[in-house]
C-alpha positions as CSV (number, residue, x, y, z in Angstrom):
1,X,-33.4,10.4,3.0
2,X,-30.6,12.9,3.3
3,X,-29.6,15.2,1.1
4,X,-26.3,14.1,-0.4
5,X,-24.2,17.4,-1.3
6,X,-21.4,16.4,-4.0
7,X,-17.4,16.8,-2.4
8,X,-19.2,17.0,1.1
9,X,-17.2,13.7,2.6
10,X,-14.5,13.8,5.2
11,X,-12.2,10.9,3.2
12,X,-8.8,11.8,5.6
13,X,-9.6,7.9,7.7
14,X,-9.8,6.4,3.2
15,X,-6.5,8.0,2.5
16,X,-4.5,7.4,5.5
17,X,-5.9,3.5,4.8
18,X,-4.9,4.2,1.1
19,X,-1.5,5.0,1.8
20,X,-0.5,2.9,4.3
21,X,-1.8,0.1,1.9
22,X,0.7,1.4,-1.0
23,X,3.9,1.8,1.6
24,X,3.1,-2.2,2.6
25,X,2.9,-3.0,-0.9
26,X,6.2,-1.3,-1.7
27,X,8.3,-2.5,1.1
28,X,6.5,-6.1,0.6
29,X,8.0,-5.9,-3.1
30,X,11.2,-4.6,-2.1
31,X,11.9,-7.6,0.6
32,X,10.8,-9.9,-2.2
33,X,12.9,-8.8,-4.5
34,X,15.8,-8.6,-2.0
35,X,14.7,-12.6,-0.8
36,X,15.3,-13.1,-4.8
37,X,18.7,-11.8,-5.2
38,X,19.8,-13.1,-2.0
39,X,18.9,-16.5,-3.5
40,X,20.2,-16.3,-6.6
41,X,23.6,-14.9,-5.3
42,X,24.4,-17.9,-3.0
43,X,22.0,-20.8,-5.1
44,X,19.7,-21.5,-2.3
């Protein structure tokens, strides 16, 4: 087997995957709370 040396991982394609996951999850929250308002202002 290899040796494994500890911090030795290139994890830049794991946060650019992390952080596009996060800025879907907040816009996907913000349009759903917009969707929410917009329906109980007009009582769709």
């Amino acid at each position: 087997m290899a040796e494994h040396k500890h911090g030795d991982m290139n994890t830049e394609v794991q946060e650019k995957t992390y952080v596009g996951f996060i800025n879907f999850t907040k816009w996907s929250v913000i349009a759903i709370l917009g969707l929410l308002v917009f329906l109980a202002l007009f009582n769709s």
